[in-house]
N, C-alpha and C positions, 0 to 999 in steps of 0.2 A: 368815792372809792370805786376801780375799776374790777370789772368783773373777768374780764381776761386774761387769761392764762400768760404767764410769762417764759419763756422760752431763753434759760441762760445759755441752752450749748448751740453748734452750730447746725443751721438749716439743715435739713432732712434734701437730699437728693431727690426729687419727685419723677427722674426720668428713669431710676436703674429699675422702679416698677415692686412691686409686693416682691415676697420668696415665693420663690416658682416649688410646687409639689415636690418631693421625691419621684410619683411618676409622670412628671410634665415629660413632652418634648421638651428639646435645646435645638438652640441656632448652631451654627456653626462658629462662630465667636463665643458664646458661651462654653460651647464644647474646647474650643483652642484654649481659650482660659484657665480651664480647668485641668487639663492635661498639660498644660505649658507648653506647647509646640503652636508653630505657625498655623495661621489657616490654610496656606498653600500646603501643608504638609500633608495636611487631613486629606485633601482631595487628592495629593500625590497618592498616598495608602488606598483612597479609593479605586485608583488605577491599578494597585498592582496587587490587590487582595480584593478578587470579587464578593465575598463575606459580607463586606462591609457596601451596607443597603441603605443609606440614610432616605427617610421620605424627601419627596422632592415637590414641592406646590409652585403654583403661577409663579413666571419668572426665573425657575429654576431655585427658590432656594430649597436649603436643606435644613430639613428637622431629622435630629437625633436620638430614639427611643434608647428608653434604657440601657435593654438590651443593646443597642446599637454603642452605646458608652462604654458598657462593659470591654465588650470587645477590644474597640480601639486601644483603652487603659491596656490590656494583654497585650495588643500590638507592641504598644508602644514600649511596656518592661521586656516585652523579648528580643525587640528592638535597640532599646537606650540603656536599658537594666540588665541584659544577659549580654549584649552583643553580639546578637544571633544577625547575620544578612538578611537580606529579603528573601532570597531563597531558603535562606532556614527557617525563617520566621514561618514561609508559605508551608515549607514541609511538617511543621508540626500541628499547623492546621489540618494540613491535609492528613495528616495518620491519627491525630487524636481529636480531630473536631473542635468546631465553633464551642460549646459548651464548656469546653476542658480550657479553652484562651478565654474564653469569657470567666470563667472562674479563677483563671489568674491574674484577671485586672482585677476581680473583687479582695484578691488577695487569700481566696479561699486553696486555692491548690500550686505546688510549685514546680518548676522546668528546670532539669538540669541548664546549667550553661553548654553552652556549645561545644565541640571539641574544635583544639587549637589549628585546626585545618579545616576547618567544613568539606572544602574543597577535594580532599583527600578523603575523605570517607564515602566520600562520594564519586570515587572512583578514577577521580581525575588526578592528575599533577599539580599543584599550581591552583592558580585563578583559572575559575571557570569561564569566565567572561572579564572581560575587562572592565577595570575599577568598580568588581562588586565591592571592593571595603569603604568607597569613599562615600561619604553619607546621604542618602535619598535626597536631601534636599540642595545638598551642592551639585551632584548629579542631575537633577531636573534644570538648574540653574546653566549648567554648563552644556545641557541638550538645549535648553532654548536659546542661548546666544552661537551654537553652534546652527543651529537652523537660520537663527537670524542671517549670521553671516553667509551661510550658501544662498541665501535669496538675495542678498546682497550681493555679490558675485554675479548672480546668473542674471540681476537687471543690468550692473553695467556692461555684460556681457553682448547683452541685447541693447545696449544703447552704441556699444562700439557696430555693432553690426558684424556681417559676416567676417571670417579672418580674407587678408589679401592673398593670393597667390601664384 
């Protein structure tokens, strides 16, 4: 008769590791996961909302404190949930603080939606800037194959060598 345990269901996963604390850090992949957005999106928001401070050790990566989750979560409902632009998303940090966006990712406090103009309330006509509506992350997409190609451009410019004339 054997004295070991039998195991009818299926192996245990031994890489995804224990459950992390409620207050662990997160990686950057675990935070993407958990929000449902890319990882490149994460560090796009880190560009454009200084707020957001994730620790950063050897190598560059990044750990994500709590507080640091909360936030993004805000970002991201005022962002994906309200349809606020980045310029709105920034101006409501800016007038009612990190606190007040972090307590609307926890789902503690709420944000009007936008008005149907941002742009207009803010004094302007129109778009403020060109293709604020199209989304952070196609816009970073279409700013880096636009670089690409002016470097592109500007080597075979310099392999034609000077113009004739």
């Amino acid at each position: 008769m054997s004295l070991a345990a039998t195991n009818d269901g299926p192996p245990e996963d031994d890489r995804a590791g224990p459950e992390k604390r409620p207050g662990a850090f997160r990686t950057i992949s675990e935070v993407a996961e958990d929000l449902d957005v890319p990882q490149h999106v994460l560090r796009f928001w880190e560009t454009r909302f200084s707020q957001i401070r994730p620790v950063k050790r050897a190598g560059g990566r990044r750990y994500y404190r709590p507080e640091d989750i909360d936030l993004l979560r805000g970002v991201r409902h005022l962002l994906h949930g309200q349809g606020y632009t980045i310029k709105g998303a920034q101006r409501i940090l800016k007038e009612s603080g990190v606190r007040f966006v972090q307590a609307v990712g926890r789902g503690e406090a709420d944000v009007a939606a936008p008005p149907a103009q941002e742009s207009e309330a803010e004094g302007g006509a129109g778009l403020s800037e060109p293709g604020e509506f199209l989304a952070e992350t196609g816009r970073a997409a279409i700013e880096a194959a636009l670089a690409e190609l002016y470097a592109c451009r500007n080597a075979l410019a310099a392999l034609r060598g000077p113009p004739e004339g």
